[in-house]
MDAnalysis code that builds the backbone (N, CA, C; Angstrom):
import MDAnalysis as mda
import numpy as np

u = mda.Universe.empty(258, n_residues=86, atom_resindex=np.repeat(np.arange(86), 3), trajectory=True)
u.add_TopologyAttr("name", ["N", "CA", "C"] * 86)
u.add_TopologyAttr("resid", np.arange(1, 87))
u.add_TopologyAttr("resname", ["UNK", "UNK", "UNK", "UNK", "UNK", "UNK", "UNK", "UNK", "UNK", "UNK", "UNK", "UNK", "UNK", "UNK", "UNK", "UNK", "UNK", "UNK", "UNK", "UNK", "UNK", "UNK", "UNK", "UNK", "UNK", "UNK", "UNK", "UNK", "UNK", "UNK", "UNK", "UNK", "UNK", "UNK", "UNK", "UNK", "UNK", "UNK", "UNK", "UNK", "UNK", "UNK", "UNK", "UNK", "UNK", "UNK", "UNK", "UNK", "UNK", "UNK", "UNK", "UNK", "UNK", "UNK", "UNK", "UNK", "UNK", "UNK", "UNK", "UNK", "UNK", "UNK", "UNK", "UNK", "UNK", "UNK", "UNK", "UNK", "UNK", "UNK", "UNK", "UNK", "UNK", "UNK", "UNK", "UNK", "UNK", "UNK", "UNK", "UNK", "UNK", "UNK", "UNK", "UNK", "UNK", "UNK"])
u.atoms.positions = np.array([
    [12.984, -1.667, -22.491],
    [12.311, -1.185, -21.299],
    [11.855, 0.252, -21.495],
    [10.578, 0.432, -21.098],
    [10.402, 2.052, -20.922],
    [10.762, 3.119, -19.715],
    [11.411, 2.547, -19.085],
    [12.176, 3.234, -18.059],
    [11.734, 3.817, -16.835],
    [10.067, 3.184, -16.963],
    [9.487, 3.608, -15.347],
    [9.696, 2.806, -14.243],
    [9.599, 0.969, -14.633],
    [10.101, 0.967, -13.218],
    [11.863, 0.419, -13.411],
    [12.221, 1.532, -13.741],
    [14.034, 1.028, -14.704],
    [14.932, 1.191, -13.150],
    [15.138, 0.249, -12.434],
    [15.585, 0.414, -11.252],
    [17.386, 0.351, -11.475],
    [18.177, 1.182, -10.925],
    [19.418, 0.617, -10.489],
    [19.744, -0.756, -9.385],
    [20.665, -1.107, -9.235],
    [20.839, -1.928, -8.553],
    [20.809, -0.669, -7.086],
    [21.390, 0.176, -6.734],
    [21.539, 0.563, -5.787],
    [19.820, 1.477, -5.205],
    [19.767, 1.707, -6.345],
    [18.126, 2.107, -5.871],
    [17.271, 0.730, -5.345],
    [17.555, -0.520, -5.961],
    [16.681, -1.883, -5.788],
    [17.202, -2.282, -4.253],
    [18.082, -1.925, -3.994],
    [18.738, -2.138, -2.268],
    [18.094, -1.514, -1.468],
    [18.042, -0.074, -1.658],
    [17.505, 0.971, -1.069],
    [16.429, 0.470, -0.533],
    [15.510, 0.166, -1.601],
    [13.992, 0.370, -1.958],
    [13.761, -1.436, -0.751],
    [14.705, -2.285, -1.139],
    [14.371, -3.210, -0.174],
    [14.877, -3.440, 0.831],
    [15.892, -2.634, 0.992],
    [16.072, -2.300, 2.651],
    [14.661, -1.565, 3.292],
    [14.006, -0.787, 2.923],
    [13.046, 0.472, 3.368],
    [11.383, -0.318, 3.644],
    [11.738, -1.044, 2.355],
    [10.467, -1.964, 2.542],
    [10.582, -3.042, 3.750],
    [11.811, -3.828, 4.345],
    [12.501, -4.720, 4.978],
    [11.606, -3.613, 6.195],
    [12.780, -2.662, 6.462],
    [12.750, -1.773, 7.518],
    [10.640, -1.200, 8.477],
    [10.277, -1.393, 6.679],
    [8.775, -1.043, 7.383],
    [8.148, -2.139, 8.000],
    [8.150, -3.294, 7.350],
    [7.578, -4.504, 7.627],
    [7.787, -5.203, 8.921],
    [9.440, -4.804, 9.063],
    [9.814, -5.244, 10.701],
    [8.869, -4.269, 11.775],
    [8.744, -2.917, 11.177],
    [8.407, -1.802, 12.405],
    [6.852, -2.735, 12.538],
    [6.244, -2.676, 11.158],
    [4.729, -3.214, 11.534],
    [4.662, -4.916, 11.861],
    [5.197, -5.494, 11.424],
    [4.946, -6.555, 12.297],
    [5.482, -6.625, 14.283],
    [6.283, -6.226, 14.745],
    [6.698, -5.655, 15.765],
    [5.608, -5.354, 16.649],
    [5.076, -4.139, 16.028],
    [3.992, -3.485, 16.494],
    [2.538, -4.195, 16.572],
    [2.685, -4.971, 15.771],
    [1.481, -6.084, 16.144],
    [1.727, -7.200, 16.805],
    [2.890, -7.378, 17.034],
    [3.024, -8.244, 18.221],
    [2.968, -7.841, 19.251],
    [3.250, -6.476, 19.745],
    [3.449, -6.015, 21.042],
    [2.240, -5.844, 21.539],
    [1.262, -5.197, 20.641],
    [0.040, -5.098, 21.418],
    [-0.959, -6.066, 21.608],
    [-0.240, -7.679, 21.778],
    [-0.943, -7.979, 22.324],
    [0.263, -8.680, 23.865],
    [-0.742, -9.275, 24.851],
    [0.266, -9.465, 25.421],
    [1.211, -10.719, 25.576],
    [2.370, -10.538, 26.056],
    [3.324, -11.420, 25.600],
    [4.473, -11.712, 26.936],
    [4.846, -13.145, 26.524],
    [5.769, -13.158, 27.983],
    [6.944, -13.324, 27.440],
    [7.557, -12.856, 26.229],
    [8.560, -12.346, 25.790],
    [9.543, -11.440, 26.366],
    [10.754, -11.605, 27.328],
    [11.385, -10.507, 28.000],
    [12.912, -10.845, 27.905],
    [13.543, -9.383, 27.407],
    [14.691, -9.874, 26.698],
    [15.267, -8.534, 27.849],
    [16.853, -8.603, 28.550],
    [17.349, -7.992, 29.214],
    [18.486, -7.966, 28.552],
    [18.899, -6.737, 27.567],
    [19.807, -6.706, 26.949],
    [21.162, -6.128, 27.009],
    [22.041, -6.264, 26.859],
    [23.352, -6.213, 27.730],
    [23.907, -5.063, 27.515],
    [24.522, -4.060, 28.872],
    [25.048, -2.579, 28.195],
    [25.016, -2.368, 27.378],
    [26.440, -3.096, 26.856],
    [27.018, -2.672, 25.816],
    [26.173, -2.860, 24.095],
    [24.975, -3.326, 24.129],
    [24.360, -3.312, 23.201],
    [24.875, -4.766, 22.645],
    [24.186, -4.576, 21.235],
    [24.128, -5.827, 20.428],
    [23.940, -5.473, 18.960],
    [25.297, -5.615, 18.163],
    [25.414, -4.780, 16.924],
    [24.458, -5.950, 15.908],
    [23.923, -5.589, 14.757],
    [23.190, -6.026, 13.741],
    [24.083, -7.285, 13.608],
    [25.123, -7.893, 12.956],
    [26.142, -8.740, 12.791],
    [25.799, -9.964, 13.732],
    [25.839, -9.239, 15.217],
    [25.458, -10.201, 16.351],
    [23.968, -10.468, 16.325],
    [23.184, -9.653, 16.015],
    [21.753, -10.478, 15.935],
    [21.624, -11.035, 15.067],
    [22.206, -11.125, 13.667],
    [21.729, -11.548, 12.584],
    [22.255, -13.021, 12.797],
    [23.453, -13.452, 13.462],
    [24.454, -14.845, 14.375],
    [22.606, -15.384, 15.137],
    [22.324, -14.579, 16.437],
    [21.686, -15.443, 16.728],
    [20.526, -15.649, 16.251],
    [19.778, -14.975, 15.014],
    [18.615, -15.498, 14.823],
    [19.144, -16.451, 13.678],
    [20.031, -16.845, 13.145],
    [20.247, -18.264, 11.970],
    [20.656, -19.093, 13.069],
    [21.146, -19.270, 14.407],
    [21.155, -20.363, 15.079],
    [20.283, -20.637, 15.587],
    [18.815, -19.701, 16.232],
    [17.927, -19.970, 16.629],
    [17.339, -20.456, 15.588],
    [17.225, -20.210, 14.278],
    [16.353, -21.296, 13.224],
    [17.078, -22.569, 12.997],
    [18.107, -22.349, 13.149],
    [18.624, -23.664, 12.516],
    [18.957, -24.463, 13.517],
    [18.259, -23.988, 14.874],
    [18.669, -25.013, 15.848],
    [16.893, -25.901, 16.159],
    [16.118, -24.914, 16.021],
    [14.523, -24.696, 15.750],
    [14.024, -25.189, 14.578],
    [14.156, -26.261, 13.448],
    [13.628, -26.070, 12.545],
    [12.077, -26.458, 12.920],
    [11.546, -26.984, 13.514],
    [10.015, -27.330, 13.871],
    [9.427, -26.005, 13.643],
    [9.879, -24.604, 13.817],
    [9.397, -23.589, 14.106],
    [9.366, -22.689, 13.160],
    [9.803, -23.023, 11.724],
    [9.924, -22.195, 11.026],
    [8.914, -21.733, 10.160],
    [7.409, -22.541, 10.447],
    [6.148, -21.739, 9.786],
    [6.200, -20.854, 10.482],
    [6.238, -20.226, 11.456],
    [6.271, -19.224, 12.365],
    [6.196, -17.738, 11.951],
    [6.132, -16.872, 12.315],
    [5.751, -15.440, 11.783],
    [7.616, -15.231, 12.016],
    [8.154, -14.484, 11.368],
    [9.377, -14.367, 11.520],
    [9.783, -13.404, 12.413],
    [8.898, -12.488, 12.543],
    [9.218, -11.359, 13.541],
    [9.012, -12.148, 15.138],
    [8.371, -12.958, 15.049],
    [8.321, -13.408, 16.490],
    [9.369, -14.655, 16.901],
    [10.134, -14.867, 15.682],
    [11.089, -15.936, 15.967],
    [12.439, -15.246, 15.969],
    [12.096, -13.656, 15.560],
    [13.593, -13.047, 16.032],
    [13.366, -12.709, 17.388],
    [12.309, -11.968, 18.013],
    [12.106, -12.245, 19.129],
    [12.413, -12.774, 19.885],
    [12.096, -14.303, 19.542],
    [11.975, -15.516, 20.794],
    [13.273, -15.676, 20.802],
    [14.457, -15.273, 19.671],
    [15.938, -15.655, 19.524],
    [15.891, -14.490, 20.492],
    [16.096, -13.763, 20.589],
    [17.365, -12.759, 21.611],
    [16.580, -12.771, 22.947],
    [14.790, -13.410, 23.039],
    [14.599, -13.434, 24.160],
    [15.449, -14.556, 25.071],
    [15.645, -15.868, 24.354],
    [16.768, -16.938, 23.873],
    [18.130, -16.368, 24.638],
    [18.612, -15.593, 23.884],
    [20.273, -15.446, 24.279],
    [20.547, -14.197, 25.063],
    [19.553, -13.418, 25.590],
    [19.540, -12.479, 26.455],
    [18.658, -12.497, 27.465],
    [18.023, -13.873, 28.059],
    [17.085, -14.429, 28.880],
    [17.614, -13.220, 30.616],
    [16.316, -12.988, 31.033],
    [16.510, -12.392, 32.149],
    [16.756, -13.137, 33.250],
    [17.637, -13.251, 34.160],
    [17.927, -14.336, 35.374],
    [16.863, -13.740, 36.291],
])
């Protein structure tokens, strides 16, 4: 190897967490502007990563019809799903 793109493992995490992290912000952002009847009322106490990451593999795997789907809008539709406004 010539050592330019000589990645560590911990740099290759980094680098795809950051890339992960942008892709969610911009897909997000192109969903929002348009409009949407998506409304999620989310509970005080919050909702740690662990717990969303639970309901969006049950929302797919309860959903498989749906999984051509843009993924950002099927995490969406999950916590709009399990945090539905009464």
């Amino acid at each position: 190897m010539d050592g330019q793109n000589n990645f560590n493992n911990i740099e290759a995490v980094k680098l795809g967490q950051c890339l992960g992290f942008a892709a969610g912000v911009k897909n997000t952002l192109m969903i929002m502007s348009v409009p949407s009847p998506v409304k999620i009322c989310w509970p005080e106490e919050g909702v740690s990563n662990g717990q969303a990451a639970r309901i969006l593999h049950k929302y797919l795997k309860d959903n498989p019809q749906k999984l051509h789907e843009d993924e950002t809008l099927l995490a969406m539709l999950s916590m709009s799903e399990a945090f539905a406004c009464n």
